[in-house]
N, C-alpha and C positions, 0 to 999 in steps of 0.2 A: 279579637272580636270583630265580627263583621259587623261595618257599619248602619248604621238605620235611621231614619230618616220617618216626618210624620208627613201625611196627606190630609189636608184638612176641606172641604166643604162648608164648612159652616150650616150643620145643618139646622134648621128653626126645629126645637123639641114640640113634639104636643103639648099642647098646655102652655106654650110659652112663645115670642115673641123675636122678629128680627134683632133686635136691640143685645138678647139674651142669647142669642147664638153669636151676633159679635162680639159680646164680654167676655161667654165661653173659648172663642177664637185665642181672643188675647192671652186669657188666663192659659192654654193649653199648650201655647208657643213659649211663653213663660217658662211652664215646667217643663216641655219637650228640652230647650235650651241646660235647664238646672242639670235635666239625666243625662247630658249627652248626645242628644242629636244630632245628627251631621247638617239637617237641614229640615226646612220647617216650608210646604209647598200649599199652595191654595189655587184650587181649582175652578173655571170657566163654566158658569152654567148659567141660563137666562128663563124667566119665566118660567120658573118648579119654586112653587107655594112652600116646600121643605126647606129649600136652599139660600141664603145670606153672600154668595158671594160672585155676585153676578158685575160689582164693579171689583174688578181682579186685582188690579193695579193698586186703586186707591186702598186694598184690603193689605196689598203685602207692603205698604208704606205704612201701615200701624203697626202688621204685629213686628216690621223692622225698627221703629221708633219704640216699640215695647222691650224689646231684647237687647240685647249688647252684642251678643258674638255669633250666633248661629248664622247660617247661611238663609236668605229668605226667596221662597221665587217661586214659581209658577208652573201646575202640574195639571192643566196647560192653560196656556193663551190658543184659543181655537183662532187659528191664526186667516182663515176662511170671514172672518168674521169681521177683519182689522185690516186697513192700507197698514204695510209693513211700514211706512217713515213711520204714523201715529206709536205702532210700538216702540218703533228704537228709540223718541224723544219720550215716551212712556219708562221705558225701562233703562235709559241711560241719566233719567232725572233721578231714577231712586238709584242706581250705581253710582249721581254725582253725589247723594245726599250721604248715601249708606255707602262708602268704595268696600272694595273686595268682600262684598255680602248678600247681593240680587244677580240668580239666575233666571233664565228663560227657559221655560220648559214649552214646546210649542207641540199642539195637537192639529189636526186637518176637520174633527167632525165637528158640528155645529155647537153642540152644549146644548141642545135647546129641540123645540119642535120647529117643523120647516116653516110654519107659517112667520114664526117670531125668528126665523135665521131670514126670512128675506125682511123682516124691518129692520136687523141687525147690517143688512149687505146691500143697500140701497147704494148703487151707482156697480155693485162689481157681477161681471157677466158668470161667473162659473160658479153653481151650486152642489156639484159633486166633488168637489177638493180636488180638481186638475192642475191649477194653478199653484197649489200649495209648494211643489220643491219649488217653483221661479220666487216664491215670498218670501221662501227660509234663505234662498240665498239673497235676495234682495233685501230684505231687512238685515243678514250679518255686514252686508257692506256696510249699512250704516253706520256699524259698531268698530268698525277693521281701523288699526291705526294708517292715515293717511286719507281717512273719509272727511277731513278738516279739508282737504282742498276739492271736493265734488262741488258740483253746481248746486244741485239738493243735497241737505247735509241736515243731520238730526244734533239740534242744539239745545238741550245737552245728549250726549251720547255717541258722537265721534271721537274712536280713539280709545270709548271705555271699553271693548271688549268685553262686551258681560260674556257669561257662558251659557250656550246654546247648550239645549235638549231636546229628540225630537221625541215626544211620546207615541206610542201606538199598540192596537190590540192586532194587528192583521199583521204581517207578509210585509206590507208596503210600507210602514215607517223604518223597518228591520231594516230593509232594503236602501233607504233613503238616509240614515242614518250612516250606516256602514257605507255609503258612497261619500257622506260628504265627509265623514269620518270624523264624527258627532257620538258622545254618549245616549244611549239609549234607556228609556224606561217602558215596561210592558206594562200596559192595565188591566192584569190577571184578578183585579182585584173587583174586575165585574164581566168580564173578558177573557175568560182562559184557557180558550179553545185550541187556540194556535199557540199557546207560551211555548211549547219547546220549539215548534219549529221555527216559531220566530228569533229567539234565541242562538238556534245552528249558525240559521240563514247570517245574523249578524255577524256573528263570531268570524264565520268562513269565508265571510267575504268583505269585511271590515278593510277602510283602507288608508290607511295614517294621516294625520293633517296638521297642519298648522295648531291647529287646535287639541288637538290629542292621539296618541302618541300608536296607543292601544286600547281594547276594546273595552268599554266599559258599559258593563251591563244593571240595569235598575230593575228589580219586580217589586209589583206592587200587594201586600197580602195582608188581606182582613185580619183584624188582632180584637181578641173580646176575653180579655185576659182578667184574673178576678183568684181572691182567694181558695178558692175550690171552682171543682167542676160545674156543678150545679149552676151557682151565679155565673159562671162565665157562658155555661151554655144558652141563661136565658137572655144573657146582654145581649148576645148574637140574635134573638127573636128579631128586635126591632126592624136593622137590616133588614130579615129575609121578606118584614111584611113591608116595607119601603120598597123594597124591588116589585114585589106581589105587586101593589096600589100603582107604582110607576107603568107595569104592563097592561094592568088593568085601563088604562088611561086614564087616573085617578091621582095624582102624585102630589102630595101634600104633608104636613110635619111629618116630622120624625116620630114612629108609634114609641108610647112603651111597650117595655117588655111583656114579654107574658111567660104562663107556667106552660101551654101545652099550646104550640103551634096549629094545632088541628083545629082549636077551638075557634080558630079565624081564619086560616086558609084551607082552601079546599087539599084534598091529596097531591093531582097534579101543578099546582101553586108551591105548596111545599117542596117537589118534583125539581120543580123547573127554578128554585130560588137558590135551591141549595147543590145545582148545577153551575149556575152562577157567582155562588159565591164560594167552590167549594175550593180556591187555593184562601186557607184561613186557616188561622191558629185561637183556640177557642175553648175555654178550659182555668182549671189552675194550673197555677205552676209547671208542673210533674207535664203533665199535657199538653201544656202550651208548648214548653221545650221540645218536647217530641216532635212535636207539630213542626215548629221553625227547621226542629235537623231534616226531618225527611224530607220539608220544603229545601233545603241548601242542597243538601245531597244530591238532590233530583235534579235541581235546575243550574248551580254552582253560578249564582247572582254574586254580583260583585258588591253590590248593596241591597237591605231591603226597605220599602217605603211602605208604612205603615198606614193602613187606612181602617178607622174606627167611626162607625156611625152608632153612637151608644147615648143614648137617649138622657139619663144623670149627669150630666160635666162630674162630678166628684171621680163618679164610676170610670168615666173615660182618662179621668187624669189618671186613675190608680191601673186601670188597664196599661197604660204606656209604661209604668213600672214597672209591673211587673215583667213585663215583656222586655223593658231593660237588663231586668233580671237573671232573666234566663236565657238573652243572647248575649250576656258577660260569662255566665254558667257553663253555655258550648265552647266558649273556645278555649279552656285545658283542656278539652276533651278532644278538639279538632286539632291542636299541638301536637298532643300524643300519638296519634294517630300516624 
């Protein structure tokens, strides 16, 4: 079975409350841990009305104190955002708290609009992510055993070696990844323009390190998974009008679903969401599997990271089921073969 892994957001549902999408958080890491999970990641985003988890850190130190085993970490820490020492005593506190359990998934774009990246970035001179490879490797020093004897030294966090990740939708993290010779995640999961070729790129030019050996690649794909087609396909509404309202310049909770997307996006809205979201598996069962093989077949991800913005927390637990389901389902099937 290939692995899989949840991407969480924390999104605020309409109708409902920052409070209720950190409960939802919890409870979802909970059950991602019960089915299997390989890891449980939470993502960097600042000032969006929808989103709960804009202090990143202090998010993956609960749902770590909430689980026992799963892996917990960060998909990403917009590292443009952060003096790399603050991360490495950020994340070598919950590596001392939680050991062999917090990774780092680090991203270069803001999370956020420009105006709220410069009250985020007050004292750092580069707002196009130039500086970003000098950070990833200045904040792994931090982490590298023998950073106990630097002048500046992240206490706690010399020595603990979390594991880096570089995330990216473009050319350039594939690139930066594969130099420093870092596992990779793609964000096909809103982003999936360049996935193959970002993918190649890493592959063919990947180059061994200390840290890992060989290539290892993560995609990221919408899952709106449900007893039958029908409910799955209208879980999936909410996303595409979440995108819709985000472009719009409008970006606030998470919608309910609906029966008939036309009824609230225009054509080209509809057009352009489901361009956006179109690496996604969406359906029942029968369908979702389908969906997953042709996704593996096509892109041959070493893991998939699962991102569901599904409005019910019931719905969204029972989505990540099933989708448990039926990527234990593929592999006799990938065996035989």
């Amino acid at each position: 079975m290939i692995p899989f892994s949840v991407l969480d957001l924390s999104p605020i549902p309409e109708g409902g409350t920052a409070a209720d999408a950190l409960a939802n958080t919890l409870d979802l890491a909970r059950h991602a841990e019960a089915i299997g999970a390989s890891r449980y990641w939470l993502a960097e985003h600042h000032n969006m009305p929808g989103l709960a988890c804009s202090s990143t850190a202090v998010l993956i130190g609960q749902v770590a104190a909430a689980t026992s085993r799963i892996r917990v970490g960060s998909g990403g820490i917009m590292l443009p955002n952060h003096a790399p020492l603050v991360v490495a005593e950020q994340f070598g506190t919950l590596a001392t708290l939680f050991p062999g359990r917090i990774e780092l998934g680090l991203g270069r774009a803001p999370g956020t609009d420009m105006a709220t990246a410069r009250a985020l970035r007050r004292g750092k001179t580069a707002e196009d992510g130039s500086e970003f490879p000098r950070d990833v490797m200045e904040l792994m020093s931090y982490l590298e055993p023998g950073a106990e004897a630097r002048q500046v030294r992240a206490i706690p966090g010399a020595g603990t070696e979390v594991p880096v990740w570089i995330l990216g939708s473009s050319l350039f993290g594939a690139q930066l990844a594969a130099h420093l010779g870092l596992p990779y995640a793609f964000a096909s999961h809103f982003a999936p323009a360049a996935l193959e070729q970002a993918a190649e790129v890493y592959r063919e030019t990947f180059r061994p390190s200390g840290r890992l050996d060989r290539p290892r690649f993560m995609m990221a794909v919408n899952c709106f998974a449900a007893d039958d087609d029908a409910t799955g396909f209208r879980l999936a509404t909410s996303q595409a009008q979440a995108f819709a309202n985000l472009r719009r310049g409008r970006p606030g909770p998470l919608p309910r679903p609906v029966d008939d997307l036309a009824s609230v996006l225009a054509p080209a809205e509809i057009a352009m969401a489901s361009e956006a979201l179109s690496v996604s598996a969406a359906g029942g069962p029968a369908t979702v599997r389908e969906s997953f093989a042709a996704l593996i077949e096509r892109h041959r991800p070493d893991e998939l990271i699962l991102a569901a913005a599904i409005h019910d927390p019931a719905a969204r637990r029972r989505s990540l089921s099933v989708a448990a389901e039926q990527l234990a389902a593929l592999a006799p099937a990938r065996a035989a073969e």
